[in-house]
BANU-346085 format. One record per atom (N, C-alpha, C, CB): residue in three letters; x, y, z. Coordinates in steps of 0.1 Angstrom, whole numbers, plus 5000, padded with zeros to 4 digits. Glycine has a CB too. Example, Ala and Ser with C-alpha at 12.3 -4.5 7.8 and 13.67 -1.06 7.14 Angstrom:
<atoms>
ALA513249435078 ALA512349555078 ALA513249675078 ALA511349555090 SER512849785071 SER513749895071 SER512950005079 SER514149945057 
</atoms>
This chain:
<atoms>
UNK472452095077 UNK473052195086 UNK472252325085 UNK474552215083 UNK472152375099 UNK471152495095 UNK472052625094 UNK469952515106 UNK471352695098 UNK471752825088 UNK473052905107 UNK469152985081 UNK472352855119 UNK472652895130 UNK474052795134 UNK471352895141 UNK474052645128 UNK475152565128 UNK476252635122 UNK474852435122 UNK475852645108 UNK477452745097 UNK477852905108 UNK476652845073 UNK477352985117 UNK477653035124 UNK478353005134 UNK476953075126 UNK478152895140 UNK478752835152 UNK480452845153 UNK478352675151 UNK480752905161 UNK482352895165 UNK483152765161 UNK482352885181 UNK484152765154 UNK484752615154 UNK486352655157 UNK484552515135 UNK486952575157 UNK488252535165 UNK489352525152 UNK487852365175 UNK490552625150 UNK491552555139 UNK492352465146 UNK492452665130 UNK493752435139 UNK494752375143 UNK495152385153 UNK495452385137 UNK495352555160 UNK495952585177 UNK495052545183 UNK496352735183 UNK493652565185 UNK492752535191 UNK491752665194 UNK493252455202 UNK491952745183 UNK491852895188 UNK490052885180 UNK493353035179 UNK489252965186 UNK487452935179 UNK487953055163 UNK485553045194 UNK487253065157 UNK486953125145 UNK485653145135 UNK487753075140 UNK484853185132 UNK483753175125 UNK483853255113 UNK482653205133 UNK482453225103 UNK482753275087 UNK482853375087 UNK482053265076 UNK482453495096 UNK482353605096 UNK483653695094 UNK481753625105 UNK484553625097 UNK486353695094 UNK487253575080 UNK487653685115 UNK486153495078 UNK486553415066 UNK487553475053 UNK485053365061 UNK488053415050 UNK488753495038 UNK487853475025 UNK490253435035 UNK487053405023 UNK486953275014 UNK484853295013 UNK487753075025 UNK484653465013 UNK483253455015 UNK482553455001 UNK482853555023 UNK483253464993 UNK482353434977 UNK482653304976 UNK482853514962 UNK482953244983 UNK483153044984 UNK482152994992 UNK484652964992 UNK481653095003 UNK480853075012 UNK479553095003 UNK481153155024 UNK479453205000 UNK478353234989 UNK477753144982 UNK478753314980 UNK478853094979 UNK478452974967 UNK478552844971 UNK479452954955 UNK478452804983 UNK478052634990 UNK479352594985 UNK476452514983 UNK480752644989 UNK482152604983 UNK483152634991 UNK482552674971 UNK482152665006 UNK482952655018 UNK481952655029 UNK483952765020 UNK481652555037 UNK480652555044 UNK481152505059 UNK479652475037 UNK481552565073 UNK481652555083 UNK481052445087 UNK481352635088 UNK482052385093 UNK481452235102 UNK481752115084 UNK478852275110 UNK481652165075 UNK481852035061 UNK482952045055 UNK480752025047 UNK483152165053 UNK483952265041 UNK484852365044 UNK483152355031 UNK485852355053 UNK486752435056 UNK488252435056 UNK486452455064 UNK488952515051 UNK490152535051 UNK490952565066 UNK490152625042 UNK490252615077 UNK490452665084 UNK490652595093 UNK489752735084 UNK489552455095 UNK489152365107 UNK490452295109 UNK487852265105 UNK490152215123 UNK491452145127 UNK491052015119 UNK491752135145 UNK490251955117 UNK489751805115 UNK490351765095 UNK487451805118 UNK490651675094 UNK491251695081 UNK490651685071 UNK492051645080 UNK489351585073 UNK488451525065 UNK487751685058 UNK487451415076 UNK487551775070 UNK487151905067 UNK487752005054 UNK487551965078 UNK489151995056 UNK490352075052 UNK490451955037 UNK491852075067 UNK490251915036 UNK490451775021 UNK489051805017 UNK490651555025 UNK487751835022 UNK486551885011 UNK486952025011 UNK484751855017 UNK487552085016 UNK487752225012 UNK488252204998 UNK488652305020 UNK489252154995 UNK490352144984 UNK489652084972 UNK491552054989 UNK489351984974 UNK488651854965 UNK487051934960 UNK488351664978 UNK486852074964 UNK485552154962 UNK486352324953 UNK484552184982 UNK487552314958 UNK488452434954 UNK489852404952 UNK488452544964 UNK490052334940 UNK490952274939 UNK492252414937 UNK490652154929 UNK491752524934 UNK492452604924 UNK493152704936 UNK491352684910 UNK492752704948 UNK493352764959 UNK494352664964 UNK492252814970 UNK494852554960 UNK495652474972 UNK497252484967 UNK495052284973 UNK497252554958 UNK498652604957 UNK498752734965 UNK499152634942 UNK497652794973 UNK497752894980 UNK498252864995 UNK496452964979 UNK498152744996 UNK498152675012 UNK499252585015 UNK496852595014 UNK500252575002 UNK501652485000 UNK502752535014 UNK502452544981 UNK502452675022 UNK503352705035 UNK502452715046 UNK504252835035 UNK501352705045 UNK500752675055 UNK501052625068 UNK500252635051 UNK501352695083 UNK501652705092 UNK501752545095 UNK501052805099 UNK500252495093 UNK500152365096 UNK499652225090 UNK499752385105 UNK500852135093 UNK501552045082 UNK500451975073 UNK502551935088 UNK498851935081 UNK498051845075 UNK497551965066 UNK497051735084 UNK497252095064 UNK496952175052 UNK498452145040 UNK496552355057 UNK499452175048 UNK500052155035 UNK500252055026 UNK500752175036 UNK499751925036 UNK499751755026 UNK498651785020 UNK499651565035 UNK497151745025 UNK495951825020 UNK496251855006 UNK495651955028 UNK496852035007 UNK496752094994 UNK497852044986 UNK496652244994 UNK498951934986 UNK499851934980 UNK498651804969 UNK501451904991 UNK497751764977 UNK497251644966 UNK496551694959 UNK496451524971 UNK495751864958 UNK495451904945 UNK496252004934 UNK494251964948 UNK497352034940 UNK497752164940 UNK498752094928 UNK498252234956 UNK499152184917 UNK499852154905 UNK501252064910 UNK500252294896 UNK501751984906 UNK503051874905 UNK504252004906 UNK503151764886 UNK503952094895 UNK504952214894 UNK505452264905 UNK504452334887 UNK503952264911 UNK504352354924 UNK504952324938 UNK503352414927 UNK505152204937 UNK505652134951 UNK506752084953 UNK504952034954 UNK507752134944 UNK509652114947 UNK509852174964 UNK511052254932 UNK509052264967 UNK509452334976 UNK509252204991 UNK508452494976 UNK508052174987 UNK508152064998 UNK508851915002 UNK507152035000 UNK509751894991 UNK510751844987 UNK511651825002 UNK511151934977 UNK511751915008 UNK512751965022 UNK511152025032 UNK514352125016 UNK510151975032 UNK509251995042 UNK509951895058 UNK507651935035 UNK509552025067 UNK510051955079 UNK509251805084 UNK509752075091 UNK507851755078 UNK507151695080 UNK506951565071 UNK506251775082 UNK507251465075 UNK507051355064 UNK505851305055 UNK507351265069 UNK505151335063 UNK503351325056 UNK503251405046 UNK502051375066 UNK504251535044 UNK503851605031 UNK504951625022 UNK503451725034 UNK505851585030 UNK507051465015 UNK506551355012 UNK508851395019 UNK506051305016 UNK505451195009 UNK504151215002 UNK505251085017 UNK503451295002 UNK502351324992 UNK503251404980 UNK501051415000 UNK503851524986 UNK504751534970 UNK505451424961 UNK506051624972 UNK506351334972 UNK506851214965 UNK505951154954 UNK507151104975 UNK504551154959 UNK503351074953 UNK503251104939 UNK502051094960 UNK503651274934 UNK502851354927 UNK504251424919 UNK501851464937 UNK505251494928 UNK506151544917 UNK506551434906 UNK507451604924 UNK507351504893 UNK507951484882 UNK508951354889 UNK508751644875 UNK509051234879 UNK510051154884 UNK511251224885 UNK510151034876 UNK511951284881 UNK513351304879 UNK513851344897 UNK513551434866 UNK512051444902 UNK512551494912 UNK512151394929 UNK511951654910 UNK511351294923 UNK511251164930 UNK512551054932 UNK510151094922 UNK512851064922 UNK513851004925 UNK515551114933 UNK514050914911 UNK515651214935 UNK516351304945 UNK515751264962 UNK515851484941 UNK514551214957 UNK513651184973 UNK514251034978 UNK511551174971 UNK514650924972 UNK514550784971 UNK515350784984 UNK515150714959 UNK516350854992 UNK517150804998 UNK516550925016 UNK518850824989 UNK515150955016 UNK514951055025 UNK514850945036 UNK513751165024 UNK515151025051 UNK515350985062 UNK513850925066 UNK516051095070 UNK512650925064 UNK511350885063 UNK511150785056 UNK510550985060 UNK510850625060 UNK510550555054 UNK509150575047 UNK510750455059 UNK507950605050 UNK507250685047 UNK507250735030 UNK507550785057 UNK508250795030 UNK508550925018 UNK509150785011 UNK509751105022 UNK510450705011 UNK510750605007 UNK509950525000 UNK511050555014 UNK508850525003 UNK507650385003 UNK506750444992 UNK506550355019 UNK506650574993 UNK506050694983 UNK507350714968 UNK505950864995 UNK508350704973 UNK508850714962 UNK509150564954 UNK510050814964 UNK508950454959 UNK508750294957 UNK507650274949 UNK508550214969 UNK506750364952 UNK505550364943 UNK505750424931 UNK504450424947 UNK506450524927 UNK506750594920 UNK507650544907 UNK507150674928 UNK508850504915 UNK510050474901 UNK510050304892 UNK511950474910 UNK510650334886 UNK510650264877 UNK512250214875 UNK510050334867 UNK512150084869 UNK513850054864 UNK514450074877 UNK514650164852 UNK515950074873 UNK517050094879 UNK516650174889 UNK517950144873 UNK516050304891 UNK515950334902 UNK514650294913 UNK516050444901 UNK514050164908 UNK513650064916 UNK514749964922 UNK512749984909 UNK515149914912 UNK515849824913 UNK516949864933 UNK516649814897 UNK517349944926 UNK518350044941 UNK517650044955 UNK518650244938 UNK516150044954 UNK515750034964 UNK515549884969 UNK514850104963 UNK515849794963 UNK515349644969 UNK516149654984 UNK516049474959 UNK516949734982 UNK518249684996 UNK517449785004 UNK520549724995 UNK516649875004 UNK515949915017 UNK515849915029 UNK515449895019 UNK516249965043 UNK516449905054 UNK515049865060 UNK517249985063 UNK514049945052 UNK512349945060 UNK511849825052 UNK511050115057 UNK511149725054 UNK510749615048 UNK509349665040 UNK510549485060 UNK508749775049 UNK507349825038 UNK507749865025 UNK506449965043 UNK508749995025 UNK509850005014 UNK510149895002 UNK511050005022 UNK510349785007 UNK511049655005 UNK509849584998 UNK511649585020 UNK508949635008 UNK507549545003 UNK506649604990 UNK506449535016 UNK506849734989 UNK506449844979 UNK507349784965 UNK507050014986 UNK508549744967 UNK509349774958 UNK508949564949 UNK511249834966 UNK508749494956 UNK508349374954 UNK507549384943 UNK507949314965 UNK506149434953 UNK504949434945 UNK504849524927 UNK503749494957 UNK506149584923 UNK506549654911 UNK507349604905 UNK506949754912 UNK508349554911 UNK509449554904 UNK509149434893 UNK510549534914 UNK509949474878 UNK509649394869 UNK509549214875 UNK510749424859 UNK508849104870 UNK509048964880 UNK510248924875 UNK507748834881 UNK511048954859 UNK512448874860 UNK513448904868 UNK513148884848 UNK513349044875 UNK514549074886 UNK514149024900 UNK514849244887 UNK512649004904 UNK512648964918 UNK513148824920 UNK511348964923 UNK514348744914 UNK514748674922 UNK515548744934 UNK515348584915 UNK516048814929 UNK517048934939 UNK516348924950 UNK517149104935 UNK515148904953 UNK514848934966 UNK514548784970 UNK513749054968 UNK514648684967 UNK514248564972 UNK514648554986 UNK514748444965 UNK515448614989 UNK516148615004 UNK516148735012 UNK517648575004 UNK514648805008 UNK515048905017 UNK514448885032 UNK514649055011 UNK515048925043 UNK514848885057 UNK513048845062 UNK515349025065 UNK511948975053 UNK510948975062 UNK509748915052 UNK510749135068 UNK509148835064 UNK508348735053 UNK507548835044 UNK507248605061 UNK506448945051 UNK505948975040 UNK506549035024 UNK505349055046 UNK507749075029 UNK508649075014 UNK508348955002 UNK510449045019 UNK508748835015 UNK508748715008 UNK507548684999 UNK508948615018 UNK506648715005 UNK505448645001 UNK505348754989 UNK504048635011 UNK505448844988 UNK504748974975 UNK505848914961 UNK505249204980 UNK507248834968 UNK507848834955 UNK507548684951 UNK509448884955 UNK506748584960 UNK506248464959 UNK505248444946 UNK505548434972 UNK504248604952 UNK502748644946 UNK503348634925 UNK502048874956 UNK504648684924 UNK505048744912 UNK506648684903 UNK505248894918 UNK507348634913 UNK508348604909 UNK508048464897 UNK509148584922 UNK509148464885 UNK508448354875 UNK508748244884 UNK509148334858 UNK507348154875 UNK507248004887 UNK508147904884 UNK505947914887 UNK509247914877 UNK510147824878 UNK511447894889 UNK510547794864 UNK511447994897 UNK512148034904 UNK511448054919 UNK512548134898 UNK510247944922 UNK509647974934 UNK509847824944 UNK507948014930 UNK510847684936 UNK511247604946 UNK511847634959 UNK511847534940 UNK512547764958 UNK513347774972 UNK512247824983 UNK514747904971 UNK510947924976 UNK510347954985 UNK509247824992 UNK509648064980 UNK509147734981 UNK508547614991 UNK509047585000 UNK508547504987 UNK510847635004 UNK511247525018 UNK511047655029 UNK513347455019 UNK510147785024 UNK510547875032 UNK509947845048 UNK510148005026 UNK510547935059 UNK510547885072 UNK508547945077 UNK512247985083 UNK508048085070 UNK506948095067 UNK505948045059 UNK507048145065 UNK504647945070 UNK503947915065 UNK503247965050 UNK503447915075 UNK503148095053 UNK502648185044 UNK503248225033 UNK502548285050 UNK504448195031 UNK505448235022 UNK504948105015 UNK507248265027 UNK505147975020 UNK505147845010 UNK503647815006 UNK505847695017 UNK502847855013 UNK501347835005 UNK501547964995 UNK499647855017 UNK502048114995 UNK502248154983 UNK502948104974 UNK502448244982 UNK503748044975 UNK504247954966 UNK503947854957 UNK504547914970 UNK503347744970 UNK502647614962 UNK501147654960 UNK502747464973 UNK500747784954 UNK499747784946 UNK499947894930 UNK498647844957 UNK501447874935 UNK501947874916 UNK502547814909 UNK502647954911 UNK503247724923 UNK503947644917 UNK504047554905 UNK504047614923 UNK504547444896 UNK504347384890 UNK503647244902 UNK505447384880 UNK502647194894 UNK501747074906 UNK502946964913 UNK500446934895 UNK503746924899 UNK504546854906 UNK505346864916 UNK505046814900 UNK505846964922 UNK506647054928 UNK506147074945 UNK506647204918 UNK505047014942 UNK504147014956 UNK504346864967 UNK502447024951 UNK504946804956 UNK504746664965 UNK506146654977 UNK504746504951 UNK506646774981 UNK507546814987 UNK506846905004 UNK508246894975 UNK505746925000 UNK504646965006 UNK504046845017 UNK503747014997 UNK503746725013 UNK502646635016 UNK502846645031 UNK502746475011 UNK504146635040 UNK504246615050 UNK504746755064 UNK505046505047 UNK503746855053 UNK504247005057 UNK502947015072 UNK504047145040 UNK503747095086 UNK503247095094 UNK501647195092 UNK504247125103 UNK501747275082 UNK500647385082 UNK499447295074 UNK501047535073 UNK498447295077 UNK496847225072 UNK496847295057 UNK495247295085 UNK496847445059 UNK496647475044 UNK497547475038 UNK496147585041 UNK498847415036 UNK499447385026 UNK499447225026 UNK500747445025 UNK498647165030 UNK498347025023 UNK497247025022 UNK498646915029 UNK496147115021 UNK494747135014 UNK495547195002 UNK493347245021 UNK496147284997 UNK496947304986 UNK497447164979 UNK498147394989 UNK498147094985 UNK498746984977 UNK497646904972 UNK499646884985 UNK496846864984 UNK495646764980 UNK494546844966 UNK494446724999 UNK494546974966 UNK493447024956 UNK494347064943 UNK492647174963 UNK496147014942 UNK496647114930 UNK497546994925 UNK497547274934 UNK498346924937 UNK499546814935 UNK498546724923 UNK500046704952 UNK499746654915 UNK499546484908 UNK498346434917 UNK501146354910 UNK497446314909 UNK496846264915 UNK497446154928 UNK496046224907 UNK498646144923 UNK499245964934 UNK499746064944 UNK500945824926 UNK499946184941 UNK500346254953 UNK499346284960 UNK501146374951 UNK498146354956 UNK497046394966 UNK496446294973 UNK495946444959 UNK497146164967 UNK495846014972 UNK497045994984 UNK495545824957 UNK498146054990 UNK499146014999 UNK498246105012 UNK500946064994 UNK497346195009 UNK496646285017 UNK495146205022 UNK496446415007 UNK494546085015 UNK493446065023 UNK492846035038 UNK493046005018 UNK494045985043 UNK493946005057 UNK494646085065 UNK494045935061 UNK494746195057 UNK495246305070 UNK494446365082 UNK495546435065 UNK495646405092 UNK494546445104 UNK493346525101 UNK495246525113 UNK493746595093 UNK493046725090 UNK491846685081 UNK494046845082 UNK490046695085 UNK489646625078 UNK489246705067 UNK488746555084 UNK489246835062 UNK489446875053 UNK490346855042 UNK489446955056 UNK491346845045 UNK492746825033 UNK492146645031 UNK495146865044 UNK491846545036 UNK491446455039 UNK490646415029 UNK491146455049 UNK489346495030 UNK487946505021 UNK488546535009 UNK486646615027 UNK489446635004 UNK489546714992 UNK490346594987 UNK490246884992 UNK491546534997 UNK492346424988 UNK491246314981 UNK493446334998 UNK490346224990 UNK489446154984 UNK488746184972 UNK488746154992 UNK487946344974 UNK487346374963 UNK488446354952 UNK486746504964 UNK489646364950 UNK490146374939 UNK490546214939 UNK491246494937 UNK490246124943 UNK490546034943 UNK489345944938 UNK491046034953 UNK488346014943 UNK486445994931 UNK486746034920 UNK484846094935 UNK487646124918 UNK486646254905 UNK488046134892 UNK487346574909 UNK488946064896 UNK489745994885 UNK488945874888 UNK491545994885 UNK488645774895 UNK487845654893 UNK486645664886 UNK487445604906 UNK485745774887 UNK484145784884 UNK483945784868 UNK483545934890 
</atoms>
């Protein structure tokens, strides 16, 4: 960038021009630690406004009320844990959920029940125990799906039935494998190939006559051998070939 580009007029948040020359930030400028058009606090673009911070980390508690909302998420991701109760009650959910990300648990979990699934999903990431647990019943399934992929695996049977398949499948990915027969009969293809690739082998031969291809390439590559050999002439000439091969690999 040349020297006549960092002059150049740029555009903030209202859409109003501005250049370094009324900058606040000119011993930053001085020092290649704010650079127009890469490095600005000012600009509308956010990628801009995040190398500002991530270059000056020590001003972004300066920018926690910032008129406008993507500076205040921005600086809430460098800006001290201490200092961000206040956005706690931000009008904007993008920057309750980066505090969610970052404050003290005690004050994450005050957040667990905000009107933003969003912030929810942020604070899912966050807790632990019991106040995971409270969130399985979630009404947002990302929520739901957040809380899966954490939650200790002896409690996710609790969710074996929750409505939305991706749920299903994260507590398929985790749940212990003697509690994953019900998800074999699930109505989701996807749910029962996560399944029948934890299952116990035997537990597959319940599979053989399943409408989806890849869960009988699963049976044929994981089931008993007398079960895989029920697979060599399937339509499918893949699940087909794999049954055979295993049907070489014990004769040979």
């Amino acid at each position: 960038m040349t020297l006549s580009d960092e002059n150049e007029a740029a555009e903030d948040w209202t859409g109003r021009t501005f250049s370094c020359q009324d900058c606040l930030h000119q011993k930053l400028r001085e020092g290649g630690r704010c650079v127009l058009g890469r490095i600005c606090v000012r600009d509308k673009r956010a990628r801009r406004i995040d190398s500002f911070f991530s270059s000056n980390p020590e001003y972004a508690g300066d920018y926690l009320d910032h008129l406008y909302f993507e500076v205040r998420a921005l600086a809430a991701k460098y800006a001290n844990p201490f200092q961000l109760t206040r956005l706690m009650k931000d009008p904007e959910a993008e920057v309750r959920a980066v505090a969610a990300l970052k404050l003290p648990l005690p004050r994450v979990r005050d957040m667990r029940n905000d009107k933003s699934s969003a912030v929810r999903q942020a604070c899912a990431l966050r807790l632990e125990g019991a106040d995971l647990v409270a969130m399985a019943g979630d009404d947002d399934d990302q929520v739901r799906f957040a809380v899966a992929r954490r939650l200790d695996p002896a409690l996710l049977p609790m969710m074996l039935d929750d409505p939305a398949p991706n749920v299903r499948r994260a507590v398929a990915a985790r749940v212990p494998v003697n509690r994953l027969y019900v998800l074999l009969k699930d109505d989701d293809a996807l749910v029962r190939r996560a399944a029948a690739e934890r299952c116990a082998p035997e537990a597959l031969a319940m599979l053989v006559e399943d409408p989806d291809l890849r869960l009988r390439f699963v049976v044929a590559d994981r089931a008993p051998r007398e079960v895989a050999l029920r697979l060599v002439n399937d339509p499918d000439e893949e699940v087909a070939r794999r049954a055979r091969e295993r049907r070489d690999e014990t004769t040979n």
